[in-house]
Residue, then its C-alpha position, 0 to 999 in steps of 0.5 A: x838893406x840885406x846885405x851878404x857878407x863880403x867875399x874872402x876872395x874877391x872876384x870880379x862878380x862880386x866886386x860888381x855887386x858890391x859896386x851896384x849895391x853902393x849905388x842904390x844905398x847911396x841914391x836912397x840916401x840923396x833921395x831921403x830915403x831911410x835905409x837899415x843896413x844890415x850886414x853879417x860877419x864873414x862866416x858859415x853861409x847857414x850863420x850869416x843867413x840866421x843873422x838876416x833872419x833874426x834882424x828881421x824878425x826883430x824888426x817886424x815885431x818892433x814895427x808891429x809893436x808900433x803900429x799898437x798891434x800884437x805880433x803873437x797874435x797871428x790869424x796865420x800863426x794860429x791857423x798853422x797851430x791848428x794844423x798842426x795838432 
């Protein structure tokens, strides 16, 4: 679960989807679910979101990893990496 980082002042909005998102982690839970929750410190929208970015892409690579994949082997990446010469 991503998740953004509360807001410094509070609104009504806001409080109710933070109220939402309570809801789903805790039904995952009681269902068995295994929930990652990620969520960054306050700060600059462009730092909470690299903060996102880095914990997934960790993760990804972990997964791969694990499943006996190589993550910088990219048929993708590659194809990208011969457009680009």
């Amino acid at each position: 679960m991503l998740r953004d980082a509360p807001a410094e002042q509070p609104s009504r909005e806001s409080e109710e989807r933070e109220a939402l998102t309570d809801a789903v982690l805790e039904t995952a839970r009681r269902a068995g679910v295994k929930v990652v929750h990620s969520q960054p410190q306050p700060g600059a929208a462009i730092v909470r979101l690299a903060d996102h970015v880095a914990t997934v892409d960790f993760m990804s690579t972990y997964l791969a990893l694990g499943l006996g994949l190589d993550p910088s082997v990219s048929t993708h990446v590659a194809e990208l990496r011969d457009r680009t010469r």
